[in-house]
LOGU-686789 format. One record per residue (C-alpha): residue number from 1; chain; x negated, y negated, z negated. Coordinates in steps of 0.1 Angstrom, whole numbers, plus 5000, padded with zeros to 4 digits. Layout:
N
nr = NUM kette = A X = X Y = Y Z = Z
...
//
This chain:
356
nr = 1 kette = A X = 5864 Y = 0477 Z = 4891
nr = 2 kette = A X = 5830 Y = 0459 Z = 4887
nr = 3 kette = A X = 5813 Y = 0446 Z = 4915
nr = 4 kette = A X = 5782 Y = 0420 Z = 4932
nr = 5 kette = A X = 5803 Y = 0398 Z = 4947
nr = 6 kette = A X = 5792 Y = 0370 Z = 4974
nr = 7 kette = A X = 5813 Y = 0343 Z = 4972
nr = 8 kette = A X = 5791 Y = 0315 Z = 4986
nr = 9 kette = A X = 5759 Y = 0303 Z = 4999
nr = 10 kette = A X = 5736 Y = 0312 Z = 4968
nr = 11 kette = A X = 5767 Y = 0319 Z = 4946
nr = 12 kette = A X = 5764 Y = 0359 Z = 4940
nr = 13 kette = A X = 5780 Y = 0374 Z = 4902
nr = 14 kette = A X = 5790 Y = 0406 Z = 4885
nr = 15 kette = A X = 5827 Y = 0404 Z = 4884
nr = 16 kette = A X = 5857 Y = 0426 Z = 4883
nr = 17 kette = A X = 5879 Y = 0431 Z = 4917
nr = 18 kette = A X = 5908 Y = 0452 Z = 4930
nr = 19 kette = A X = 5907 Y = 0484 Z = 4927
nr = 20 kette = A X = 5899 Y = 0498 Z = 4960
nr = 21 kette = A X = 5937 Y = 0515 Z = 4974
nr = 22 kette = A X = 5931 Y = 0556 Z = 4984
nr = 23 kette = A X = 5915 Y = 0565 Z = 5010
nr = 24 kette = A X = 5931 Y = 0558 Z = 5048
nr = 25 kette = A X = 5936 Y = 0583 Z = 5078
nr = 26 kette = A X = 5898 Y = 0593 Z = 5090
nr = 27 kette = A X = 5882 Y = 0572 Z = 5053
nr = 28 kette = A X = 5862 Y = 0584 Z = 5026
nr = 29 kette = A X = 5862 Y = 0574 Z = 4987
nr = 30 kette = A X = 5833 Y = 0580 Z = 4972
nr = 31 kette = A X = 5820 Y = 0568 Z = 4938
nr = 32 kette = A X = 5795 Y = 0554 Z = 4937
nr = 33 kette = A X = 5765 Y = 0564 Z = 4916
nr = 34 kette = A X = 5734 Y = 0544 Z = 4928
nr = 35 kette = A X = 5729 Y = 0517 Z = 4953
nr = 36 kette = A X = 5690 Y = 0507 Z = 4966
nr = 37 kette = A X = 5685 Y = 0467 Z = 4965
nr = 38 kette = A X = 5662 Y = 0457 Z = 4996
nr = 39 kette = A X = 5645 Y = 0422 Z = 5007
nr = 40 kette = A X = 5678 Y = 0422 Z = 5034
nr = 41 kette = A X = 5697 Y = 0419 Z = 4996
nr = 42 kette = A X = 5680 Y = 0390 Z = 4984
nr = 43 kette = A X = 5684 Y = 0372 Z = 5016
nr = 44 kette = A X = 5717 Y = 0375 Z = 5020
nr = 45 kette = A X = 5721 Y = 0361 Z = 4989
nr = 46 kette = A X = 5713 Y = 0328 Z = 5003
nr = 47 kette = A X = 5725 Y = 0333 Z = 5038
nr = 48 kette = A X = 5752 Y = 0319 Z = 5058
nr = 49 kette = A X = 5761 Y = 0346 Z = 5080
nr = 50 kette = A X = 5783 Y = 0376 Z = 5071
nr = 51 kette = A X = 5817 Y = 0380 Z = 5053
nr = 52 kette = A X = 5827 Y = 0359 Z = 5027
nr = 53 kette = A X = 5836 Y = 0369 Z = 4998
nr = 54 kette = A X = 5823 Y = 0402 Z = 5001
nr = 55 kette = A X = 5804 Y = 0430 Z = 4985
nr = 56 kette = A X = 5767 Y = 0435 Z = 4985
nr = 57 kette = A X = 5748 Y = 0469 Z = 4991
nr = 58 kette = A X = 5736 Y = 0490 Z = 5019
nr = 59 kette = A X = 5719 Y = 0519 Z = 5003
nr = 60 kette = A X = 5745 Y = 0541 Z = 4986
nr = 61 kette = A X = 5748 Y = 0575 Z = 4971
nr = 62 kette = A X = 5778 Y = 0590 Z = 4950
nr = 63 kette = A X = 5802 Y = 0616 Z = 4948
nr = 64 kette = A X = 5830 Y = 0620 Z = 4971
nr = 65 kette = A X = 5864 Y = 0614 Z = 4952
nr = 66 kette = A X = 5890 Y = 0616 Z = 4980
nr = 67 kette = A X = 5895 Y = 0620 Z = 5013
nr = 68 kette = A X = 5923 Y = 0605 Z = 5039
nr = 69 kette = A X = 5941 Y = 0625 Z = 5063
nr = 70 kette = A X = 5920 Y = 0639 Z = 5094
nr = 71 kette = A X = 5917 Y = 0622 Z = 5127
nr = 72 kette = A X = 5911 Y = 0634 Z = 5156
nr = 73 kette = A X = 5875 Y = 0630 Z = 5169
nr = 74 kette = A X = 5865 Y = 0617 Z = 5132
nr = 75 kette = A X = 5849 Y = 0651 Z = 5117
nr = 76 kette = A X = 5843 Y = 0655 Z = 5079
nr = 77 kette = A X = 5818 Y = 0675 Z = 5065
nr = 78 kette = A X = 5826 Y = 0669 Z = 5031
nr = 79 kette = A X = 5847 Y = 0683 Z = 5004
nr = 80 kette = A X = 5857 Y = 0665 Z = 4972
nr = 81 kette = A X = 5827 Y = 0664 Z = 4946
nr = 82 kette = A X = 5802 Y = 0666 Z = 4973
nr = 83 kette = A X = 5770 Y = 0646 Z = 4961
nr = 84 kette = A X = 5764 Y = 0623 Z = 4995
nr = 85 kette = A X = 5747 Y = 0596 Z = 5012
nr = 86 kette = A X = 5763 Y = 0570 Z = 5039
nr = 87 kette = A X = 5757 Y = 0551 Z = 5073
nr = 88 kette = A X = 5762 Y = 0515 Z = 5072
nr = 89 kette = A X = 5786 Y = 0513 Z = 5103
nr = 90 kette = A X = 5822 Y = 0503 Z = 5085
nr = 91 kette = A X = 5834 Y = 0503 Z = 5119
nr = 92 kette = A X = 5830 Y = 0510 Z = 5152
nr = 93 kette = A X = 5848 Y = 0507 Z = 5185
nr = 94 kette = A X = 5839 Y = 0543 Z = 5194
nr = 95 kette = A X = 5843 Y = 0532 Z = 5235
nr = 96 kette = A X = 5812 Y = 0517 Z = 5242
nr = 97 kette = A X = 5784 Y = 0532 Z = 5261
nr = 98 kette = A X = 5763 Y = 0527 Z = 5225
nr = 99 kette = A X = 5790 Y = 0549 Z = 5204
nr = 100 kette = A X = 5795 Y = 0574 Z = 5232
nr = 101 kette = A X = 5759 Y = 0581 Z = 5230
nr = 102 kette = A X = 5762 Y = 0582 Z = 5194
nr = 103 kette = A X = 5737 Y = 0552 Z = 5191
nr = 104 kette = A X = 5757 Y = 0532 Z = 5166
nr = 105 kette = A X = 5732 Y = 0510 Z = 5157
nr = 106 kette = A X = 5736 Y = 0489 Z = 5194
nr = 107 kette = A X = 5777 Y = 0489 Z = 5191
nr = 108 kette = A X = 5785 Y = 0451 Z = 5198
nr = 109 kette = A X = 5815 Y = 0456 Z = 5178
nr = 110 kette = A X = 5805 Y = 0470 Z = 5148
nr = 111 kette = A X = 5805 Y = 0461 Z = 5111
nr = 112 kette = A X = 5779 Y = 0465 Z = 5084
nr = 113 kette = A X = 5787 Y = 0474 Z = 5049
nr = 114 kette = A X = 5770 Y = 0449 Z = 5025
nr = 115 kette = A X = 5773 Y = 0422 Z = 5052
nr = 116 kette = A X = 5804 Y = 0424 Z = 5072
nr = 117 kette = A X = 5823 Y = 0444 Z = 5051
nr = 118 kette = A X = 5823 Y = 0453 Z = 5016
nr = 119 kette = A X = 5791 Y = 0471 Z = 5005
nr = 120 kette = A X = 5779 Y = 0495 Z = 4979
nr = 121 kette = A X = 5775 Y = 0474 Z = 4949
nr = 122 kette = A X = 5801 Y = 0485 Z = 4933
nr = 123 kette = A X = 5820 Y = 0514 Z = 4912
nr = 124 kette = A X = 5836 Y = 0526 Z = 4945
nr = 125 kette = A X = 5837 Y = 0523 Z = 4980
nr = 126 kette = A X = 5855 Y = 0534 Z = 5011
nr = 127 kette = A X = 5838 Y = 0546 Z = 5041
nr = 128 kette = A X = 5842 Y = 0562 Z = 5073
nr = 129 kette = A X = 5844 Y = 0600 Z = 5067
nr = 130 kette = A X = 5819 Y = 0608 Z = 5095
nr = 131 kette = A X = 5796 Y = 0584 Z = 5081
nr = 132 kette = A X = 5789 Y = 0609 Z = 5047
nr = 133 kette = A X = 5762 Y = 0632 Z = 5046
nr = 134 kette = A X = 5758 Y = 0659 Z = 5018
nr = 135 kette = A X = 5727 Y = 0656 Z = 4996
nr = 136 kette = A X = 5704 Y = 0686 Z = 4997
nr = 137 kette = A X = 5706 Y = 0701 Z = 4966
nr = 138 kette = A X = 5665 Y = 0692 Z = 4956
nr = 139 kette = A X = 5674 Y = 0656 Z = 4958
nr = 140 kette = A X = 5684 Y = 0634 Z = 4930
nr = 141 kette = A X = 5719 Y = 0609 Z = 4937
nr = 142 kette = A X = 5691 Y = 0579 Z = 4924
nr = 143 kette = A X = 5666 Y = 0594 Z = 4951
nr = 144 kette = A X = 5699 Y = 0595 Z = 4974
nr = 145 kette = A X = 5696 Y = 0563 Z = 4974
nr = 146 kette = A X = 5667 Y = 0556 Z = 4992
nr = 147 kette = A X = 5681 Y = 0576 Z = 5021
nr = 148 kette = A X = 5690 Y = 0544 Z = 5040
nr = 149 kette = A X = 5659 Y = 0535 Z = 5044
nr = 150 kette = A X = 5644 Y = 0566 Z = 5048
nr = 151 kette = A X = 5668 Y = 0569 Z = 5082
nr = 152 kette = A X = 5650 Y = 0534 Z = 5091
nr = 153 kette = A X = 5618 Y = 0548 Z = 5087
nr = 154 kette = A X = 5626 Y = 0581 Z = 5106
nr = 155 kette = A X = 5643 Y = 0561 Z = 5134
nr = 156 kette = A X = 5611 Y = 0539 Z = 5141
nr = 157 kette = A X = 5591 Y = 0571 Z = 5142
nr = 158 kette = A X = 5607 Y = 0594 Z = 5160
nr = 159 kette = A X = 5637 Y = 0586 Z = 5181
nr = 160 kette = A X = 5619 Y = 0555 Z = 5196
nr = 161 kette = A X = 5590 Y = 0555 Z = 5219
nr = 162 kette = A X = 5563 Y = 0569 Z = 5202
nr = 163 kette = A X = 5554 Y = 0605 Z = 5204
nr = 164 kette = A X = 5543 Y = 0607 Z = 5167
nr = 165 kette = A X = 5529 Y = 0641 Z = 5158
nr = 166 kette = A X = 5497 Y = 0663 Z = 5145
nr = 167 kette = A X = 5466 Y = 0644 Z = 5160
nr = 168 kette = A X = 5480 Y = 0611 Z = 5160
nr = 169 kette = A X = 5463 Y = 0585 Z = 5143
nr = 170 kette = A X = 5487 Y = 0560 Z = 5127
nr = 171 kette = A X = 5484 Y = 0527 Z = 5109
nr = 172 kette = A X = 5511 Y = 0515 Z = 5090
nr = 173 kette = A X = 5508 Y = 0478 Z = 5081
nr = 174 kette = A X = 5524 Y = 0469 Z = 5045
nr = 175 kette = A X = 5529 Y = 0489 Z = 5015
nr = 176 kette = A X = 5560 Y = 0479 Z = 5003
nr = 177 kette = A X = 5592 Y = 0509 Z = 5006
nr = 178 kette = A X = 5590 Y = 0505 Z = 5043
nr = 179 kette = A X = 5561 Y = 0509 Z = 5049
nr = 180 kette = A X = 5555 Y = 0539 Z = 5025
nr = 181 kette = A X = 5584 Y = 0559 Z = 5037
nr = 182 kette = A X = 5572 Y = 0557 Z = 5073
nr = 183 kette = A X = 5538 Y = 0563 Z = 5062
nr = 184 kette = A X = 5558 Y = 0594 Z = 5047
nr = 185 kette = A X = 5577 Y = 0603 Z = 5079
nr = 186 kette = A X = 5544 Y = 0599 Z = 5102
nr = 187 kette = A X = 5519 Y = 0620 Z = 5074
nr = 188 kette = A X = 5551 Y = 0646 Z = 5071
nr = 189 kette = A X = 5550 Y = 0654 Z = 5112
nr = 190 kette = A X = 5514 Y = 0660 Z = 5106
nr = 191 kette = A X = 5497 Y = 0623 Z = 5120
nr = 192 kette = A X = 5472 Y = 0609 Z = 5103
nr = 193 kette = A X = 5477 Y = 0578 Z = 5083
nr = 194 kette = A X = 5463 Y = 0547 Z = 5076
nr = 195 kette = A X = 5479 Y = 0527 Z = 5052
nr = 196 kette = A X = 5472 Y = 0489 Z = 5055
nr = 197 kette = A X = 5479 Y = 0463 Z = 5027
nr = 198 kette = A X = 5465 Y = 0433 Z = 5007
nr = 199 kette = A X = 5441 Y = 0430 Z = 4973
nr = 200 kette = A X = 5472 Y = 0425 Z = 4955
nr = 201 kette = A X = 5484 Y = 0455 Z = 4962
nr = 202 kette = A X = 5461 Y = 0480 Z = 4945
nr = 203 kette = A X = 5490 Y = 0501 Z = 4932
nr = 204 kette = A X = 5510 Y = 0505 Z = 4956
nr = 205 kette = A X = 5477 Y = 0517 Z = 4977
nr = 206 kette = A X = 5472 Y = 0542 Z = 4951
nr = 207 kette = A X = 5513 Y = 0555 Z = 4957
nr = 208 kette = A X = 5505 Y = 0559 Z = 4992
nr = 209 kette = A X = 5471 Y = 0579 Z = 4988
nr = 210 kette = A X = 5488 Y = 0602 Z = 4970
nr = 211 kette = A X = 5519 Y = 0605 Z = 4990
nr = 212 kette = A X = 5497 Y = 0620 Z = 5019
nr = 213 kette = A X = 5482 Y = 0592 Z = 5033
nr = 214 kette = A X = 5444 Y = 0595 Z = 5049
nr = 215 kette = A X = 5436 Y = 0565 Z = 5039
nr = 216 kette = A X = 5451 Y = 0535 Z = 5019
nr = 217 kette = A X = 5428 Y = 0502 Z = 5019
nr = 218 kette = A X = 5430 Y = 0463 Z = 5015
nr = 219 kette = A X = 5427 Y = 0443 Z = 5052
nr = 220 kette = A X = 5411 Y = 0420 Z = 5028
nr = 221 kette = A X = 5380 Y = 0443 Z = 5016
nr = 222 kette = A X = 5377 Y = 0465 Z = 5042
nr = 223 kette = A X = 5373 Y = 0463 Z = 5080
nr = 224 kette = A X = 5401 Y = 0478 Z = 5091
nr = 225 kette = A X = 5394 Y = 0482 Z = 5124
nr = 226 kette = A X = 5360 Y = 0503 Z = 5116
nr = 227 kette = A X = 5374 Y = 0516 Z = 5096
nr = 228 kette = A X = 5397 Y = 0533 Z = 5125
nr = 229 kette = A X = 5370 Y = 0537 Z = 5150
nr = 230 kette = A X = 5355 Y = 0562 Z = 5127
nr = 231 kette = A X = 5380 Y = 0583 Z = 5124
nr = 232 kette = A X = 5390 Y = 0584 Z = 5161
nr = 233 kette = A X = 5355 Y = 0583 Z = 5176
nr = 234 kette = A X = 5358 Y = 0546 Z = 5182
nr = 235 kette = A X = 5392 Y = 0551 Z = 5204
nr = 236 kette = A X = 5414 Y = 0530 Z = 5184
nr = 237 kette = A X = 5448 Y = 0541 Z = 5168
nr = 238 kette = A X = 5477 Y = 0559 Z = 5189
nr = 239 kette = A X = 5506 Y = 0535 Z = 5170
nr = 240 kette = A X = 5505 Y = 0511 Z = 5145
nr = 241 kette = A X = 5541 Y = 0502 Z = 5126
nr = 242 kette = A X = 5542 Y = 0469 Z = 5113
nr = 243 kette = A X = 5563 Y = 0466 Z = 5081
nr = 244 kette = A X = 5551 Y = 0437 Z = 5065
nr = 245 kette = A X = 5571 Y = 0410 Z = 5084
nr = 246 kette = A X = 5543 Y = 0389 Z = 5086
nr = 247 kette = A X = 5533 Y = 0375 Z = 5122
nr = 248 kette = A X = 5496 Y = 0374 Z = 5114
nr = 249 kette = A X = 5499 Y = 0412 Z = 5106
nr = 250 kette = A X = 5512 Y = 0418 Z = 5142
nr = 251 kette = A X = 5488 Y = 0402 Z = 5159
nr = 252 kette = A X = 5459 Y = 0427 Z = 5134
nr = 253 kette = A X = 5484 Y = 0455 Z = 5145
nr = 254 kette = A X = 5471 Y = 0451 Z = 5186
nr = 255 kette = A X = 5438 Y = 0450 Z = 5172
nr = 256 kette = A X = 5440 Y = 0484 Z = 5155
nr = 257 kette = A X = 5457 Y = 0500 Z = 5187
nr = 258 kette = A X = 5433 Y = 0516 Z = 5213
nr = 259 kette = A X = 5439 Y = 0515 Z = 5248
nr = 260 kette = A X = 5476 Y = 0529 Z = 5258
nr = 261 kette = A X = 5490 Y = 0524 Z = 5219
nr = 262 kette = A X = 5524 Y = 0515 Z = 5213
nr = 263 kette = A X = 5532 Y = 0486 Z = 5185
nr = 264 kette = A X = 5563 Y = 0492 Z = 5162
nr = 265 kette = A X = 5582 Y = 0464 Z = 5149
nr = 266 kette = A X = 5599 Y = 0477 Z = 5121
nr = 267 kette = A X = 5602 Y = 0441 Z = 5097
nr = 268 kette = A X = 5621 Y = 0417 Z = 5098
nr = 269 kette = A X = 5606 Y = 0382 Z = 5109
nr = 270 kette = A X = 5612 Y = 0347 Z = 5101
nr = 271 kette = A X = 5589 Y = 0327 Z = 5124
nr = 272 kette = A X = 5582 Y = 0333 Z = 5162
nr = 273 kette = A X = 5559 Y = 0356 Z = 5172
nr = 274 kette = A X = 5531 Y = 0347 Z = 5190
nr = 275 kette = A X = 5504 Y = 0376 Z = 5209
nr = 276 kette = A X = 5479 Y = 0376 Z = 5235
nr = 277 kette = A X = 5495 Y = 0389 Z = 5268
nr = 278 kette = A X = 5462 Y = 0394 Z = 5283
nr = 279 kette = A X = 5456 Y = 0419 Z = 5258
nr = 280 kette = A X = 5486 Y = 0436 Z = 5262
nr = 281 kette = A X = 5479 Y = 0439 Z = 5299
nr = 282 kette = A X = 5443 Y = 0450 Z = 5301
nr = 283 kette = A X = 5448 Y = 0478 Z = 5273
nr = 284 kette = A X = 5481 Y = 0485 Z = 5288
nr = 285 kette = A X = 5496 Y = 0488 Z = 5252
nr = 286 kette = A X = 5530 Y = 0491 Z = 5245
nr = 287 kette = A X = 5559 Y = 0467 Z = 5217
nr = 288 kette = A X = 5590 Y = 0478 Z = 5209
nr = 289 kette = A X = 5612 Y = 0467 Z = 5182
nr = 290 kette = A X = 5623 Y = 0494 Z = 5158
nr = 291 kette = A X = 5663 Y = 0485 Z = 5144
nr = 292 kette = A X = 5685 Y = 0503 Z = 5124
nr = 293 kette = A X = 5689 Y = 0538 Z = 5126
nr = 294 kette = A X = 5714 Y = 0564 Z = 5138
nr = 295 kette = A X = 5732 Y = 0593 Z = 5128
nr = 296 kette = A X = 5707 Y = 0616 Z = 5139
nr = 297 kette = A X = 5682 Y = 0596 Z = 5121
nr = 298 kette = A X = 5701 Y = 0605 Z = 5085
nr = 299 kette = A X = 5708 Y = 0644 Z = 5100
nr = 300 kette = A X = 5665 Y = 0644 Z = 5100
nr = 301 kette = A X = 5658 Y = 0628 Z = 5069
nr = 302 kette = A X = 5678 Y = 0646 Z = 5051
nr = 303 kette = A X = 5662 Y = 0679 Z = 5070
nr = 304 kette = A X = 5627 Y = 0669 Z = 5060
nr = 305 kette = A X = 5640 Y = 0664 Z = 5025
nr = 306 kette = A X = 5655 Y = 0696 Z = 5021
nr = 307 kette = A X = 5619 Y = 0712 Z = 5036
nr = 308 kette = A X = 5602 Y = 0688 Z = 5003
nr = 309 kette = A X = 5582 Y = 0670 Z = 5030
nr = 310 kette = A X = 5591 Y = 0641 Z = 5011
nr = 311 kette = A X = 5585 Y = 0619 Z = 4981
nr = 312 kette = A X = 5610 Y = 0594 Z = 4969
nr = 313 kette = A X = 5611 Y = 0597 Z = 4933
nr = 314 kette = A X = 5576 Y = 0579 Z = 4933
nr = 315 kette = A X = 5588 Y = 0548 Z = 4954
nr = 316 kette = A X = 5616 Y = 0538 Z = 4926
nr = 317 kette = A X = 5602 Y = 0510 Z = 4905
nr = 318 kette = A X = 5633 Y = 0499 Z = 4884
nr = 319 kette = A X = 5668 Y = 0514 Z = 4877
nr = 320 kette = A X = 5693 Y = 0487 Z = 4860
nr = 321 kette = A X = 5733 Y = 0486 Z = 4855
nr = 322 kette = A X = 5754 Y = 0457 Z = 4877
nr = 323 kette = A X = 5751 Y = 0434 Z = 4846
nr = 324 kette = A X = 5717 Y = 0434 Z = 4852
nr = 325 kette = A X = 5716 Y = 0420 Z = 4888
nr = 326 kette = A X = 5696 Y = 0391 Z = 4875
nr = 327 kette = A X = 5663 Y = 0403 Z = 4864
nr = 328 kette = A X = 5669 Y = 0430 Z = 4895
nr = 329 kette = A X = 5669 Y = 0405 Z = 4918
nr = 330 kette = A X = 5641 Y = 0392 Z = 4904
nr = 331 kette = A X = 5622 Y = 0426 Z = 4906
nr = 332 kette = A X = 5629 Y = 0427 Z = 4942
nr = 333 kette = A X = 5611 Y = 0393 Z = 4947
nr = 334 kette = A X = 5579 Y = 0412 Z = 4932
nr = 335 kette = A X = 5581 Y = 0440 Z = 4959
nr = 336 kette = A X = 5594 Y = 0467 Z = 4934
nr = 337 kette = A X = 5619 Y = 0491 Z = 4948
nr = 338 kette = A X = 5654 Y = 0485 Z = 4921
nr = 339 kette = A X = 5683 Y = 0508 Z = 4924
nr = 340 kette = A X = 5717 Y = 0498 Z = 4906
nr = 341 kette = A X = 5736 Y = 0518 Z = 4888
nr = 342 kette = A X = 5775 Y = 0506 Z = 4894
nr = 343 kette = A X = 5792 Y = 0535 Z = 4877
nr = 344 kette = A X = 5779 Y = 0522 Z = 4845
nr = 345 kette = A X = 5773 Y = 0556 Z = 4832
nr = 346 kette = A X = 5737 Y = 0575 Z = 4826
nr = 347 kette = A X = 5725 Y = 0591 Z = 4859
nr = 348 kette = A X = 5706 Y = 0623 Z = 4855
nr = 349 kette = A X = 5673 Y = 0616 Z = 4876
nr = 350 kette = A X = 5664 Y = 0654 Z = 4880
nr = 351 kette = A X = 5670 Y = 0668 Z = 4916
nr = 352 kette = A X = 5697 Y = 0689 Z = 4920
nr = 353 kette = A X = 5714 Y = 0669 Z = 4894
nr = 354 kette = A X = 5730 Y = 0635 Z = 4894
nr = 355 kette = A X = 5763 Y = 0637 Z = 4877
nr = 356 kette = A X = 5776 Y = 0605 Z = 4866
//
């Protein structure tokens, strides 16, 4: 089967592998019909760490094609033909506090597909069966997609710390797929959003305006701050999620919050972060970092979908076949949202559709 391979630092290619053998006790095969490329992609395409040689991709939809023999404590929800979605966790030790508490996310044993296991990026790929989740039927497999993420996004928002919900003022810091589908999540549990990005990015402003936000506007052009004082009688925001990855942008982020906020790292960042503890302290404000997501987080996502709370359609900028990873890659490096097509076939966009 065809596949993005890693095979060195730098050193990633279309190529054709093993077939993938059936599916074992408590696996999954599902084929795949469209797998999300994300900044964590392009990274890992110079990176060190991880699995090596290995398949790239995280963000997977498909259609189940087989399923291994049951085991016990390993439910499957899914029959053969389902249109699904996947969890990243390729394995887990299923005895630590973390997997007993169903937070898979913080299992010190666990492997990632796309990173420390074979991902995504391909025609087929084998999974743990309780990692599938059925599509609703409203939602396209190239929309499916953009699930992982979406789980992110709902993780940050609501199964941390913060207490997002109608009356909440939110500012959500960088307009890339992120940001927008937490922007989404907050807006869809009825906060009020503030969408926060650069000149540059006009249009993907404009996306989030019309994906429910209150406001979308450039830090560069407008006072951001006043911008939030007169909407919350010059209190200051309840949260702020930064998904930017830029440290400057977290230190704007306390700015926005008013006294008792909480701060959401959702990035990634590449530099040490640097903040003022004495404003931490005196407006008694609140960081937390914002990693991963859960099973629950999918179970949610895929609720709010199913309710059309949500847009995803509007957040796919490119859609390319594996031979094509080139010019995807360098797509990705402009901020637009790519999703791969490794089954080589036409994928019917329309919801309720995606046969491949």
């Amino acid at each position: 089967m065809k596949a993005i391979v890693k095979t060195g630092d730098g050193q990633v290619s279309v190529r054709e592998v093993a077939d993938l053998p059936g599916p074992g006790p408590g696996t999954i095969t599902v084929n795949v019909a469209a797998t999300g490329i994300c900044g964590t992609d392009r990274n890992e395409i110079a990176g060190t760490d991880g699995m090596i040689p290995r398949i790239l991709g995280h963000e997977v939809s498909g259609v189940v094609a087989a399923i291994g023999e049951p085991v016990k404590g390993v439910p499957i929800g899914v029959s053969v033909g389902d249109r699904v979605v996947m969890e990243t966790d390729a394995y887990l030790c299923r005895s630590c506090h973390w997997c007993r508490t169903e937070q898979f996310n913080r299992c010190p044993n666990r492997t990632g597909i796309g990173r420390t296991a074979d991902g995504g990026l391909a025609e087929q790929i084998n999974i743990r069966a309780d990692a599938v989740h059925r599509l609703p039927d409203n939602v396209s497999l190239l929309e499916g997609a953009l699930l992982e993420p979406l789980a992110v996004a709902v993780h940050s928002v609501l199964e941390g710390p913060f207490n997002v919900g109608p009356g909440s003022t939110v500012v959500v810091i960088g307009p890339g797929t992120m940001g927008q589908l937490t922007a989404q999540v907050c807006s869809a549990v009825g906060a009020r959003v503030i969408m926060v990005g650069l000149d540059r990015h006009e249009a993907r402003l404009m996306t989030a305006a019309d994906n429910g936000a209150y406001a979308a506007v450039s830090s560069e052009s407008t006072d951001v701050r006043a911008l939030v004082d007169s909407v919350t009688d010059g209190m200051g925001a309840d949260h702020v999620f930064e998904c930017s990855g830029a440290v400057a942008q977290v230190r704007n982020g306390l700015d926005y919050l008013g006294k008792g906020g909480k701060l959401g790292l959702v990035a990634f960042y590449r530099e040490p972060l640097t903040i003022d503890a004495m404003q931490v302290l005196h407006n008694e404000l609140e960081i937390a970092g914002c990693r991963g997501k859960r099973a629950s987080s999918f179970r949610t996502a895929l609720a709010l979908l199913d309710e059309d709370r949500l847009s995803l359609s509007s957040l796919i900028g490119s859609v390319r076949p594996l031979e094509e990873w080139d010019e995807a890659i360098g797509e990705v490096a402009q901020g637009i949202k790519v999703i791969m097509l490794p089954g080589g076939a036409a994928l019917d966009t329309r919801p309720g559709q995606g046969s491949i």
